[in-house]
C-alpha positions as CSV (number, residue, x, y, z in Angstrom):
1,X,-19.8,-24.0,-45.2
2,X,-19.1,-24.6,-41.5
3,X,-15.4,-25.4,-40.8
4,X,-14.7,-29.3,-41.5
5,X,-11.2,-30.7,-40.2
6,X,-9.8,-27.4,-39.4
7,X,-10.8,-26.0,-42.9
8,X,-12.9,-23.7,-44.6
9,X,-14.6,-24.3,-48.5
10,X,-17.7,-22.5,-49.9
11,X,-19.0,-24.7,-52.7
12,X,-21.4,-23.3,-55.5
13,X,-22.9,-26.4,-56.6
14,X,-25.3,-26.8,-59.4
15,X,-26.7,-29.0,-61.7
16,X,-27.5,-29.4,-65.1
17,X,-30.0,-27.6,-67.2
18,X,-32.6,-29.6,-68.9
19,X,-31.3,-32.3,-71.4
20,X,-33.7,-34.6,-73.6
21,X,-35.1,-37.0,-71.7
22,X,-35.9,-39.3,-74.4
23,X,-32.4,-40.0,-74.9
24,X,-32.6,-42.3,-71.8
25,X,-32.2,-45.7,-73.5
26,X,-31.6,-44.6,-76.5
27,X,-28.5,-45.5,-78.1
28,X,-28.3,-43.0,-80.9
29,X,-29.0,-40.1,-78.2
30,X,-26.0,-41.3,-75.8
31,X,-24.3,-38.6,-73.9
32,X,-27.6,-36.2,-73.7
33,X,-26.9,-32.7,-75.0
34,X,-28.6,-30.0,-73.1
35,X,-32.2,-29.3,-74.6
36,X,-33.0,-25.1,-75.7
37,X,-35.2,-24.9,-72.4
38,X,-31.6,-26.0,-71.3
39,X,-29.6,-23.5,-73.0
40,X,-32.2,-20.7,-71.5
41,X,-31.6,-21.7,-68.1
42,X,-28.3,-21.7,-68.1
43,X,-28.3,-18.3,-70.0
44,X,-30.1,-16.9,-66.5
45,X,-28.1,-18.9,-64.8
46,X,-24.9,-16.9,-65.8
47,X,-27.0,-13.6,-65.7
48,X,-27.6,-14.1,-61.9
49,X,-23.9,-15.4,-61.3
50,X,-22.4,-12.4,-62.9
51,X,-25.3,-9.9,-60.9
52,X,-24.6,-11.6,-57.3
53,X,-20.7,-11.1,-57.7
54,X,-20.1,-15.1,-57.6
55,X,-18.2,-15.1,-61.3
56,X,-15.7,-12.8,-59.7
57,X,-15.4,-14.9,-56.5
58,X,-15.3,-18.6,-57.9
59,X,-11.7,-19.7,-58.2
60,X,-12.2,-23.2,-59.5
61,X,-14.9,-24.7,-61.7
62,X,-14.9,-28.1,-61.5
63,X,-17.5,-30.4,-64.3
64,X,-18.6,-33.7,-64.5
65,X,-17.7,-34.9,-68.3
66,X,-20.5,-34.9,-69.4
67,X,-22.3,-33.3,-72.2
68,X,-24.9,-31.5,-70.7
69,X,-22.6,-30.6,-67.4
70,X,-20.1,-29.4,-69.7
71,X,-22.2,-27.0,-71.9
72,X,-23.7,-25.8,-68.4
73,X,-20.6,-24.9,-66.7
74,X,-19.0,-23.2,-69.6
75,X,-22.0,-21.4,-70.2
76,X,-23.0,-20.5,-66.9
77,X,-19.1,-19.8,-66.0
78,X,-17.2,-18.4,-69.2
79,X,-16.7,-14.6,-70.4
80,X,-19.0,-14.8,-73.2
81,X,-18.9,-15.0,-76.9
82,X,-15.0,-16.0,-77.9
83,X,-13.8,-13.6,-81.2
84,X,-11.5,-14.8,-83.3
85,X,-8.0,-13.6,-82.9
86,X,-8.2,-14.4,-79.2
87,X,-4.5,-15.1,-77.5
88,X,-6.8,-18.0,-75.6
89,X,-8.4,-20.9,-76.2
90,X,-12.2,-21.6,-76.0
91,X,-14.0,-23.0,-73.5
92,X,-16.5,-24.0,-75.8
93,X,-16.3,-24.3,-79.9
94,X,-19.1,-22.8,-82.1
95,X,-22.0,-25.1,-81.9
96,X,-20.5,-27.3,-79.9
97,X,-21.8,-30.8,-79.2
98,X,-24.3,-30.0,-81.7
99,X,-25.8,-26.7,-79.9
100,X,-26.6,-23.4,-82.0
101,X,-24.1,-21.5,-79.6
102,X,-21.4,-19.4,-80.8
103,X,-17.9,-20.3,-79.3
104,X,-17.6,-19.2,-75.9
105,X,-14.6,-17.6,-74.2
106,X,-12.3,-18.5,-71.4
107,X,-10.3,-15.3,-71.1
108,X,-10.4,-14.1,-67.6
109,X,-12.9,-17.1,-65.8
110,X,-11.4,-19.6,-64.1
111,X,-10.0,-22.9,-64.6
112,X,-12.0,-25.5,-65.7
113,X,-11.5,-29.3,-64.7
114,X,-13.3,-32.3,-65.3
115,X,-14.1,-34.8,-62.7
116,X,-15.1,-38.4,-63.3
117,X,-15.9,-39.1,-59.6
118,X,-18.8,-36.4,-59.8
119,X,-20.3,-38.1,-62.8
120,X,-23.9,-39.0,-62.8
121,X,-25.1,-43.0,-62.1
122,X,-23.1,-44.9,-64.4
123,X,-24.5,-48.2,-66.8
124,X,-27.2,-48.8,-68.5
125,X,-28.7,-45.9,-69.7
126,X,-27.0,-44.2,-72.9
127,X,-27.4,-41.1,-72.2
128,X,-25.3,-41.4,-69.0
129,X,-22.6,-42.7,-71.2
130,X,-19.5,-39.8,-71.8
131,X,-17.9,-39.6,-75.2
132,X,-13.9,-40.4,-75.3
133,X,-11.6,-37.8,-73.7
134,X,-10.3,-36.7,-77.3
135,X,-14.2,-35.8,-78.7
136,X,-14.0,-33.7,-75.7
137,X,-11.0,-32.0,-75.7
138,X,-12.1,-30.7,-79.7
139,X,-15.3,-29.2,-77.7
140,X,-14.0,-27.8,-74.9
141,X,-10.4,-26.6,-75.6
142,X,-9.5,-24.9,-72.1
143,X,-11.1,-27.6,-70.0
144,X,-8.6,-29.9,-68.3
145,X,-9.0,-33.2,-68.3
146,X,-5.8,-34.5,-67.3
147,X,-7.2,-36.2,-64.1
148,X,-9.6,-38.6,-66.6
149,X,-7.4,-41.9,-66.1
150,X,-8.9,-43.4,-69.9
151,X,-9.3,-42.2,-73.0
152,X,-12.7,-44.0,-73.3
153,X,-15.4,-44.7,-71.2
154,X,-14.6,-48.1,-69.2
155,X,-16.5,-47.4,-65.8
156,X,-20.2,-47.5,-67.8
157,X,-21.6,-50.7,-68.2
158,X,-24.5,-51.8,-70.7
159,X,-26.1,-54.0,-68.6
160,X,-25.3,-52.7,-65.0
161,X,-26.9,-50.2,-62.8
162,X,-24.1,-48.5,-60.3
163,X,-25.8,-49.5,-56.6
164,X,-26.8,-46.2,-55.3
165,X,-24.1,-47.2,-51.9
166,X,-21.6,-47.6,-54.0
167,X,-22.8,-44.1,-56.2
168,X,-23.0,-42.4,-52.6
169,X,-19.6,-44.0,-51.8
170,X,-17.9,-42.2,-54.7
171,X,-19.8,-39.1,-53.4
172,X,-18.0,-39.2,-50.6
173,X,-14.3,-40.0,-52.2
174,X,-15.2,-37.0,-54.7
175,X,-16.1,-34.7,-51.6
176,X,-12.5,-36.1,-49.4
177,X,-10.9,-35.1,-52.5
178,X,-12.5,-31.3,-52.7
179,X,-10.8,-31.0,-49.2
180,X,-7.3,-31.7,-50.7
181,X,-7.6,-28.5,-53.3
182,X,-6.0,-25.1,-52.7
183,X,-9.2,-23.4,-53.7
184,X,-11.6,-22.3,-51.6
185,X,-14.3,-21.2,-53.9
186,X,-15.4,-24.0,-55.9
187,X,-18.0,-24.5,-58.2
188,X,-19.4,-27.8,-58.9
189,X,-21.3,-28.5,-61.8
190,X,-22.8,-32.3,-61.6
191,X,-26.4,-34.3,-61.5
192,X,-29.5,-34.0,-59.4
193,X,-28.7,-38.0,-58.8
194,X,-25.3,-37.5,-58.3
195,X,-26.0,-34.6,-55.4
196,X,-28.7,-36.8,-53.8
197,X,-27.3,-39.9,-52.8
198,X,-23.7,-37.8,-51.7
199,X,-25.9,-35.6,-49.7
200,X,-27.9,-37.9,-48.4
201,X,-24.3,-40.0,-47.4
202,X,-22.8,-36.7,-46.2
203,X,-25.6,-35.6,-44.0
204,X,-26.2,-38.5,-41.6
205,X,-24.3,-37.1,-38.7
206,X,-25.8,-33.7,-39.5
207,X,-28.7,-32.3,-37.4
208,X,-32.1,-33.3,-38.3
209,X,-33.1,-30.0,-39.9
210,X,-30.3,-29.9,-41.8
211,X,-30.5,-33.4,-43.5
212,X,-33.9,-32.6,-44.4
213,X,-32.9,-29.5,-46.7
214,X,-29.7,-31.2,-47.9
215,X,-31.0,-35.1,-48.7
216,X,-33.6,-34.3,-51.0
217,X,-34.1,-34.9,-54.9
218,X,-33.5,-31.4,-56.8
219,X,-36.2,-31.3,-59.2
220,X,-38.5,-28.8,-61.0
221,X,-41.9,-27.4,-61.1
222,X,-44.5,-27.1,-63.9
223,X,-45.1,-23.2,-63.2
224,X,-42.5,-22.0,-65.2
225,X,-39.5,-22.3,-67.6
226,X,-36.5,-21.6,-66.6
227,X,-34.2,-21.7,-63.7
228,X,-32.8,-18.0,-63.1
229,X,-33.2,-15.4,-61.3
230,X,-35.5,-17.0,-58.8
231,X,-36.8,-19.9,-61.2
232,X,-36.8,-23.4,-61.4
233,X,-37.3,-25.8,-64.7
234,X,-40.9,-26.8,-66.0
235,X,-41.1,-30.1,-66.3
236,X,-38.7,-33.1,-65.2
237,X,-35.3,-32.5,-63.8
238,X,-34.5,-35.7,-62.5
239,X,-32.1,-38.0,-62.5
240,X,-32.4,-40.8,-65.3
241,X,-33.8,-43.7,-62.2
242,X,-36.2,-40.7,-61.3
243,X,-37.5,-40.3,-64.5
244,X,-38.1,-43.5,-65.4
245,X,-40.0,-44.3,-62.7
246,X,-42.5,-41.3,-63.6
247,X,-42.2,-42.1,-67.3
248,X,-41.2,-45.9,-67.8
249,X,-42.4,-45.7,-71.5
250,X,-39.7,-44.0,-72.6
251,X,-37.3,-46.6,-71.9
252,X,-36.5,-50.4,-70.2
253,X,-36.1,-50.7,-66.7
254,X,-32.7,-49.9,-65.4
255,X,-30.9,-52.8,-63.9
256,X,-29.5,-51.9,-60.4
257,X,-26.8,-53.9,-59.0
């Protein structure tokens, strides 16, 4: 990235593979897991990152706590299948957050930490909902998530839509605080939503050309299945407002406020 306040950061920033989009306003489905199609994409994923070199250069992965961004970065970011005996903890338990996986290892990738302000739009919709911090911590041993003020989830609201300024606005806090990190390879793990509206915020003193490329929705195609190497998703891979719009039958309208 260019050179912002005298500094220097190269960010790797990706979001999720495909989770079930039916879990939208679904109670029973809160805190989407990622879907198979899911799982393959973010087994290519991984493939590329270990074939461009970017595994060895990433010093820092930091996650939304989410589900879905959690099974994606520790897929896409950990060593492979974790044996038994191990002198290190996992970054992901066997089938965990009911997935088929086997556990997957954190020996030699890098540290792991969960952000809240890179979460996805928060209220209304279930699956947007995280779990409480010590669910987590049984899932994903060797991610941190000593920077997650509350045990439980008090920033999601059941019947209020986060504004997409004040969404943007935490965008913004969560990029100030990148600046303040040691690292300067970074991998973000987040939400198509998420990246929009901090993008879009981000890029309004940028140069036409480059807010066109940057303040954009991230979504897929229908010509193919999965995301890597030179793939994107079939299908939707949206953000939940997105998606609702194309699909309102799977849910109730979102409330924004």
């Amino acid at each position: 990235m260019d050179d912002f306040h005298c500094l220097s950061l190269n960010l790797f920033i990706y979001f999720k593979g495909e989770k079930d989009h039916s879990a939208y306003m679904s109670e029973e489905l809160f805190d989407a897991q990622l879907t198979p199609l899911g799982w393959q994409q973010v087994d290519n994923l991984h493939k590329h990152i270990v074939e461009c070199g970017i595994d060895k250069k990433v010093e820092l992965v930091i996650v939304s706590p989410l589900l879905r961004t959690m099974q994606t970065a520790v897929g896409a970011f950990g060593a492979g299948d974790y044996a038994d005996g191990m002198d290190v903890a996992p970054l992901m338990v066997a089938k965990g957050g009911n997935s088929n996986r086997s556990a997957i290892s954190s020996l030699n990738a890098p540290p792991f930490i969960a952000v809240e302000l890179c979460r996805e739009h928060l209220g209304v919709h279930p699956c947007d909902r995280r779990r409480a911090v010590g669910e987590y911590r049984t899932i994903f041993p060797a991610i941190d998530f000593s920077l997650i003020e509350n045990e439980e989830d008090v920033l999601w609201k059941a019947d209020v839509r986060e504004a997409d300024e004040s969404l943007a606005a935490r965008g913004m806090k969560f990029i100030n605080w990148l600046w303040t990190r040691k690292e300067k390879e970074i991998a973000v793990v987040t939400h198509s939503g998420f990246l929009f509206h901090t993008l879009s915020a981000f890029g309004k003193d940028c140069h036409p050309t480059v807010q066109q490329e940057i303040c954009k929705h991230l979504i897929g195609s229908d010509s193919s299945t999965t995301n890597y190497p030179g793939k994107i998703p079939g299908g939707l891979d949206l953000p939940s407002d997105a998606a609702f719009d194309k699909h309102p039958e799977n849910g109730a309208p979102n409330s924004s406020a």
